[in-house]
N, C-alpha and C positions, 0 to 999 in steps of 0.2 A: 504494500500500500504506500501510494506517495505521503509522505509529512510533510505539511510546510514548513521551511526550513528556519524561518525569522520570527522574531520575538511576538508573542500572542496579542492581539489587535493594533498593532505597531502598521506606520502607515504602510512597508512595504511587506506584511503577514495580509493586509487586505488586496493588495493586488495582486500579489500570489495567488489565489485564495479565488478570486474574480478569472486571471488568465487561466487557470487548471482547468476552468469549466467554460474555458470560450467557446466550444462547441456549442453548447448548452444554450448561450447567452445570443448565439447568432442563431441558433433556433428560433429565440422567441423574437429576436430583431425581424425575422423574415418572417413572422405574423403581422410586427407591428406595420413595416412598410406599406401595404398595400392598404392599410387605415390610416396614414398618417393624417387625411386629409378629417377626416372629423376625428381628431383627437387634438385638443386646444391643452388640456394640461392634466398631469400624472403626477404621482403619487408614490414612491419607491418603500415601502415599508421595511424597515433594517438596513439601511441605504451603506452605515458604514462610511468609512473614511476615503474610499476610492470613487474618485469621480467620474468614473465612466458614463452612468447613465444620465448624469448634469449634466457634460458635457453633451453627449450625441442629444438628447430633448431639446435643451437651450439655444443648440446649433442650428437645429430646425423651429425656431420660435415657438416653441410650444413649452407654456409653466411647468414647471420641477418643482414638486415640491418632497424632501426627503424628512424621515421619520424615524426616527433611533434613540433606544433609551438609554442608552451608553453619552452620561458628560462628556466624558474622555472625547467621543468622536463628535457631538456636536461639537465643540470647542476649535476641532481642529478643521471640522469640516466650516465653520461662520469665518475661518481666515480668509478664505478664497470664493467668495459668495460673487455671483452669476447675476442681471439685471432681474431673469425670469428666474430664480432658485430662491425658493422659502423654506426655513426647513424649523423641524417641531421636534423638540428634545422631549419627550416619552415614552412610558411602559404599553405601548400600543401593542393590543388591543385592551389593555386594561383600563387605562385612564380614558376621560373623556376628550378629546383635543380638538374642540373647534366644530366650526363651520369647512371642513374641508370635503369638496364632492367634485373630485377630477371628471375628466375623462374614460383615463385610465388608472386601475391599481396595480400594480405588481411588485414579485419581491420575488428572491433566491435565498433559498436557502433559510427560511426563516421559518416558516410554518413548522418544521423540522424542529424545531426549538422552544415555541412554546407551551404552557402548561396547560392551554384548552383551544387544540386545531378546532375544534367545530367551532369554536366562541369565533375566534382569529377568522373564520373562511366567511360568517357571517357578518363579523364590522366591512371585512372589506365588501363584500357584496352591496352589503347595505351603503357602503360609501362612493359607489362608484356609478356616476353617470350610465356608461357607453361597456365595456369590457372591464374583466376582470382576469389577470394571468399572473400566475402561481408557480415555481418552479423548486421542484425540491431538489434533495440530492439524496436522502434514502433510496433504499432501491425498492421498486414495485414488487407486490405482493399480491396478486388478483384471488388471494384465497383467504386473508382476513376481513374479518367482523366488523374488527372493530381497533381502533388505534391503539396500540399499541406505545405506551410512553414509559417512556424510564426518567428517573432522576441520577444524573449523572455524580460521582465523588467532587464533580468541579462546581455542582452548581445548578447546570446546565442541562436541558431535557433534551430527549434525543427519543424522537418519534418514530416509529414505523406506520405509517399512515393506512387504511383502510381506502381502497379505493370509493367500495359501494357504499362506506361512512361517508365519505365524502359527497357523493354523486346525491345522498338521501338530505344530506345537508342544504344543497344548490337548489336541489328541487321545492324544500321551502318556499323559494323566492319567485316560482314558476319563471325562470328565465324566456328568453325568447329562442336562444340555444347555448349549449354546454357540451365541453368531451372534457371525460379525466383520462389520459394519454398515459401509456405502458412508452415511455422515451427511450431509445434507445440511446446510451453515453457513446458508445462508438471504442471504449475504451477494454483494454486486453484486460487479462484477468491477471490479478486478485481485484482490481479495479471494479466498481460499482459496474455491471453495466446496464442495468435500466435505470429511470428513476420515472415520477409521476410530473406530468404537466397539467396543469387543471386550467381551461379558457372556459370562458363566459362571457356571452352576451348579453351582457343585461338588458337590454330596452334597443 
């Protein structure tokens, strides 16, 4: 299994951490393109210290707004703030934070980590104009129930996500349309190589 190799949330452990999964990441770019055009402004939930997706949103004028409950990375992330980049330092999805209803929502690698995915897939749903895109890095399991969460010696939850949990969750909201995606990583083994991508169309 690769380890990143640099100090844990340090700015170059986040860009590590973002390039390992560029695959991934240009998946979900090649959804967004073809919607660029009504998508006015997004939402990155766990945004982190690495500016990638400031950059390519803001590039294309459309608002960024990132969301992370880590000081640390707010602080470091308000050094280099963008005309269209707002960004909300919270325990999201727990705290309440605003009047925020993008475009779009999306995150990596987060859902993964919190202490209630159904709670976390419903703010965002509930918060999202136009789509809603999801990206884990657990690998898919199309034979659990039900989510699977541990509490990690660090702190830190580490999910195995139920697909159909997820799918009963969406359906709540009767979307317009939805897939939870079995993603293929592209990656040799010991390497993950599925994980779940979850899109939504909300309205």
């Amino acid at each position: 299994m690769q380890v990143n190799p640099y100090p844990f949330m340090s700015e170059e452990w986040y860009r590590w951490t973002h390039e390992e999964s560029q695959a991934m990441h240009d998946v979900f770019l090649r959804w967004v393109e073809p919607r660029v055009a009504q998508i006015h402004s997004v939402a990155e939930i766990g945004c982190g210290i690495h500016r990638f997706y400031a950059d390519w949103f803001c590039g294309r004028h459309i608002r960024y707004c990132g969301l992370d409950r880590d000081e640390m990375v707010c602080n470091q992330r308000e050094k280099h703030m963008l005309p269209l980049e707002s960004l909300h330092c919270i325990d999201w999805p727990v705290a309440e934070y605003g009047r925020i209803y993008p475009d779009l929502v999306f995150s990596r690698a987060t859902i993964d980590h919190v202490s209630d995915p159904d709670e976390f897939l419903r703010r965002a749903i509930g918060s999202a104009r136009r789509y809603v895109y999801l990206m884990t890095y657990r690998p898919y399991d199309a034979d659990l129930k039900a989510h699977v969460i541990e509490k990690g010696a660090d702190g830190y939850y580490y999910n195995d996500l139920s697909p159909s949990r997820i799918a009963a969750v969406i359906e709540e909201f009767q979307p317009q349309r939805y897939e939870v995606r079995c993603q293929p990583t592209g990656r040799a083994e010991p390497e993950i190589q599925t994980e779940i991508h979850i899109e939504i169309e909300v309205a």
